[in-house]
N, C-alpha and C positions, 0 to 999 in steps of 0.2 A: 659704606657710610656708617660712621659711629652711630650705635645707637640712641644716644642721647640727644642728636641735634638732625634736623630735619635738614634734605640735600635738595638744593636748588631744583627747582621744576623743571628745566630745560633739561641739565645735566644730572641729573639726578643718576642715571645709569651708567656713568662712567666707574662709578665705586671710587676706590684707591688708585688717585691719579694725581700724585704732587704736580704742580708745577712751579718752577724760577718765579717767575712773576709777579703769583698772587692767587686770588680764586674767583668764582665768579661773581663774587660778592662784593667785590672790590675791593676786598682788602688785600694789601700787600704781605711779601714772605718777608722773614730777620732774616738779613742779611748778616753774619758775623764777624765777617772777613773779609775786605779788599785791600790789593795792591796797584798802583798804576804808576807808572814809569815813563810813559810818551809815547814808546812805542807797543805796553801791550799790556793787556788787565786781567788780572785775579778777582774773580768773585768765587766767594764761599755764603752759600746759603742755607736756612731751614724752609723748606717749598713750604708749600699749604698745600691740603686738598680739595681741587679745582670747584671740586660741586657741591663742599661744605664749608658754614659759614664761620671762618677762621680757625680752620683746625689743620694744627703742624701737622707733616708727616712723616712719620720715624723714617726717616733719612736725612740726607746730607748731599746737595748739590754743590758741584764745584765747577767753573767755567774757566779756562783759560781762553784769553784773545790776543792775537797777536795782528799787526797793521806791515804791511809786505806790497808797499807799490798803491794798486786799486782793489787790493784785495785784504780781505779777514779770516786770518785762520782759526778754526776754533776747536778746541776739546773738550767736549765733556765729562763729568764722571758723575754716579750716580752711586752713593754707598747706603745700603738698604741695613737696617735695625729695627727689623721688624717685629713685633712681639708675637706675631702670629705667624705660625712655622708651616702653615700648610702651602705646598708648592701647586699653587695655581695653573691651569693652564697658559698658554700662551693668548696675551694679547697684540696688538699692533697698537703703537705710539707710535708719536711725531720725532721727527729727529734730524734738522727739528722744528717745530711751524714758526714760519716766516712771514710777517707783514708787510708789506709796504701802505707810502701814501697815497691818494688817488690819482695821482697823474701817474702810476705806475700800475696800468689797470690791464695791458696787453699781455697775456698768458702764452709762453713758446716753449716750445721742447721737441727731441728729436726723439718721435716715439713708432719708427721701421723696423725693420729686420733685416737693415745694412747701415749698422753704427761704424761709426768714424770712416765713413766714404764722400762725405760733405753731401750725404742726399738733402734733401729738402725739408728743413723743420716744418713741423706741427704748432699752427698761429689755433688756438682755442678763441670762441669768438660768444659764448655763453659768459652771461652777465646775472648774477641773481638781482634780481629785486624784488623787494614786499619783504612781510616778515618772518624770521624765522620761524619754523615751527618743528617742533620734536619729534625725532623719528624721520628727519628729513633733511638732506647737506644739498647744500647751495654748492657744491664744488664738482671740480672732473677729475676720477680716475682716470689716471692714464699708466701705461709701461714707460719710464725714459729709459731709453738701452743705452743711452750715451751719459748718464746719470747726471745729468744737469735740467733745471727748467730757471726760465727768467720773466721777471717780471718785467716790462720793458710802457715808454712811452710808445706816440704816434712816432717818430724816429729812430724807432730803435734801441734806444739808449735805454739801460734800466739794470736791475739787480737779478745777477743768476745765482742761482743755491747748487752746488758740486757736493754730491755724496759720493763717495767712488764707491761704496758699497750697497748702496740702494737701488732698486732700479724700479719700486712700485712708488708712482709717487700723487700728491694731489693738489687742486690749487683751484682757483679762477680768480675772478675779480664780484665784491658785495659792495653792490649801491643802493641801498633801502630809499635813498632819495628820488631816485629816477633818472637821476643829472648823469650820464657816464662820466667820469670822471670830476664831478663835483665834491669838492672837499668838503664833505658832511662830515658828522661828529664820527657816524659807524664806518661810512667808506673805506675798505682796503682791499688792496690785492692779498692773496695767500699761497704758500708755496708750502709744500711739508712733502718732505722724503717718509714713506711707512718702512718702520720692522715690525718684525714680530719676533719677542724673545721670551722666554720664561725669565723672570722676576723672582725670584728667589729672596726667603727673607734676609740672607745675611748677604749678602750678592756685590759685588763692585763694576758696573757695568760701563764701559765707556764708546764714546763715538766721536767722531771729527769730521767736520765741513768745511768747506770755504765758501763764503764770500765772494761774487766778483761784479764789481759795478763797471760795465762797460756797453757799448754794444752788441748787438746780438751777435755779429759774426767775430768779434774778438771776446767775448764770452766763450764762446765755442771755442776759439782758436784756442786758450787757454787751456782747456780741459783736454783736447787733443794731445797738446804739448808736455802734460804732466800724467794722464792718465797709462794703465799698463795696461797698451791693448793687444797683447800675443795672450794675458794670461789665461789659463785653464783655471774652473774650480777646483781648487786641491784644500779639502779641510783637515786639519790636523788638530785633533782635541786635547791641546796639550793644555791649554789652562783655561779652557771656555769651550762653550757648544756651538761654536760658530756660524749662532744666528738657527742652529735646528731645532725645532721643537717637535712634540708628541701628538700623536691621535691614540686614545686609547691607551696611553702608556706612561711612565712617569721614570725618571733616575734617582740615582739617591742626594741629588742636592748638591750646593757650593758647599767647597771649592769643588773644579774639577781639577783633578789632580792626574793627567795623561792619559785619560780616556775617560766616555762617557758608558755608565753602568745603568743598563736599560731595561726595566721590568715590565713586557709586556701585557696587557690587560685582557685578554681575550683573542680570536683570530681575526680580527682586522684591527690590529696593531700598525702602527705607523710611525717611524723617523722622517718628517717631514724639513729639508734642506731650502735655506733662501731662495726668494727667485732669483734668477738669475740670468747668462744669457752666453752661449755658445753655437755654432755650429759641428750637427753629428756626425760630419764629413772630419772634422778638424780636429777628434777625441773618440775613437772606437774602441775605448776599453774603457773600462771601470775598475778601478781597484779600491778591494774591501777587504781591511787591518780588524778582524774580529775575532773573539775566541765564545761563542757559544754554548753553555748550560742546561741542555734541551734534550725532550723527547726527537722530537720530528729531525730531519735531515734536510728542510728545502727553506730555504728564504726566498724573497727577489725583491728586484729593482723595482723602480717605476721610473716616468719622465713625464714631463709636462711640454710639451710642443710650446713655442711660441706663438699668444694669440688664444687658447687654452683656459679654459676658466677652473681647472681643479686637473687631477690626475685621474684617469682613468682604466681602466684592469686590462683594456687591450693595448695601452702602451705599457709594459713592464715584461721583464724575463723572470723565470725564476730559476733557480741553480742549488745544486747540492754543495752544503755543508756539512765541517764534521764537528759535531757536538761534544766534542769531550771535554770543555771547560779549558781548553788552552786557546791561546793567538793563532789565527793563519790567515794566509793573505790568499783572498779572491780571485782572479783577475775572472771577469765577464766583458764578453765580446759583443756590445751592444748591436752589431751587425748583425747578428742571429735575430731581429726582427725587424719587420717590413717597415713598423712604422716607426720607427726612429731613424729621424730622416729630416733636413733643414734646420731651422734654427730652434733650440730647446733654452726653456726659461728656468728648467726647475728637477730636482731629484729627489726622488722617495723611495724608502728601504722598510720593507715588512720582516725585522729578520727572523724571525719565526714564523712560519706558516700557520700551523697550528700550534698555540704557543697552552702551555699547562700552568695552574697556578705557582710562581715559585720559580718559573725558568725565568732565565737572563740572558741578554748577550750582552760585551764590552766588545768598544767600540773603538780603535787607537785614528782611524783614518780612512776616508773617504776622496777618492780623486779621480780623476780623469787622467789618461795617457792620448798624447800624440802614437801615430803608428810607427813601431820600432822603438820606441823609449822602454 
């Protein structure tokens, strides 16, 4: 929050949080830029900062929308000019939150650990009412593994939000009136897919959703029909961190330029990878594109089981490295421990055990193998 101007009471701990819209103050962002054609729209904007009272924020929002049937497809991009160079850790935004009206008050998502088998959505049936208070969300964490949630009427019918790349997401339905589904001023449903990325001051960061207004079970159909579901996580740091961030640790900043350069902080250092969601039957290897600048010889893995609320030191292997400041590739055989085993959400890399002030590793790629690839 600038220090010159005092930040909304509510949101006051958000800090540095543009948003498209406006702030919570009600005022709106300049808009500089729009194009519209019929079938699809250009917005270029200056956000504000959501918890201070009209203040730009050195960046530059740009939205592409395009209309495809009952559906909106959308990009975003977010170009950061920041005057302030220090690389923050990772936060989680929205990406991106979603409103509806109040007769779109019913919360669904398929949130198992058997995505795309037509098991049985998740009807969320939590309503907030009264009034906000700080320190406290009217909404539901959930996992969608199948990376959709919809807001839907008593029939079904309503608005799902498709992140293919999200899979933590949050929402319910706020009726401060008490009415369910009474069209009060505050009434909405909310839907918002979480990341979490590092933000980098000079940074150009983008994302894409769709849109799809239909029913619940052609919602879904939709996302089945477009989504890629053989794939494995396979990251390749060719021009971004693909969604990993740091515990403990920091790189040397945008651009990334074919790997990421990673200055450990101490021995519980952490490359912490998206959530995500596989089966450990389906991907017994792990392969790691690294070249190492280090005292010690041992790194490891970790994993996060699905259902899992952090990583934990008895899911991980550790493996010899060679430190001599060149590239080499990994492969670890995730089967050398017990408990990697069913459906996993998430991967984490310490690559240095004991790391000294001044080591580094580089980072070109992170993946999973089928057996025999």
């Amino acid at each position: 929050v600038p220090k010159r101007k005092q930040g909304h009471e509510m949101w006051s701990g958000l800090g540095y949080n543009p948003v498209q819209a406006g702030d919570a103050f009600g005022n709106r962002s300049n808009v500089v830029d729009y194009r519209i054609d019929g079938e699809s729209l250009y917005v270029r904007c200056i956000p504000l900062i959501f918890p201070v009272d009209n203040e730009p924020a050195e960046c530059i929002l740009e939205s592409w929308l395009r209309l495809e049937g009952n559906t909106v497809h959308v990009r975003n991009r977010l170009t950061n000019h920041r005057s302030d160079t220090t690389q923050y850790p990772a936060r989680e935004a929205e990406l991106p939150a979603v409103y509806t009206r109040p007769s779109l008050c019913r919360l669904v998502s398929y949130t198992g650990d058997k995505p795309y088998t037509g098991a049985p959505v998740t009807r969320f049936t939590n309503i907030w009412r009264g009034s906000l208070v700080k320190g406290t969300s009217p909404w539901s964490d959930f996992s969608a593994t199948e990376n959709w949630a919809a807001l839907v009427r008593d029939d079904g019918w309503g608005l799902g939000v498709w992140h293919r790349d999200q899979y933590d997401f949050v929402g319910g339905f706020y009726d401060p009136a008490g009415g369910e589904g009474v069209p009060a001023d505050l009434s909405a449903g909310y839907i918002a897919p979480m990341g979490k990325d590092i933000l980098d001051h000079n940074t150009q960061y983008e994302y894409n959703y769709v849109l799809i207004l239909d029913l619940i079970e052609d919602i879904r159909r939709y996302v089945y029909e477009n989504a890629d579901r053989e794939a494995l996580p396979d990251y390749r740091f060719e021009r971004d961190r693909q969604h990993w961030y740091y515990e403990n640790a920091h790189d040397t900043g945008w651009p990334i330029q074919g790997e990421l350069h990673v200055y450990p902080e101490g021995n519980d250092s952490r490359m912490i990878g998206p959530t995500t969601f596989w089966y450990a039957g389906d991907a017994p290897t792990l392969i790691i594109e690294a070249a190492h600048e280090a005292s010690d010889t041992r790194a490891r893995v970790f994993w996060k089981c699905f259902g899992d609320g952090a990583f934990w030191e008895e899911k991980s292997l550790a493996f010899q490295i060679n430190p001599d400041g060149e590239y080499h590739t990994y492969q670890i055989d995730l089967r050398g421990s017990p408990h990697c085993r069913g459906a996993i959400a998430g991967l984490g890399f310490r690559p240095i055990e004991e790391a000294l002030k001044g080591e580094f590793v580089k980072v070109k790629r992170i993946s999973l193998a089928r057996e025999n690839e």
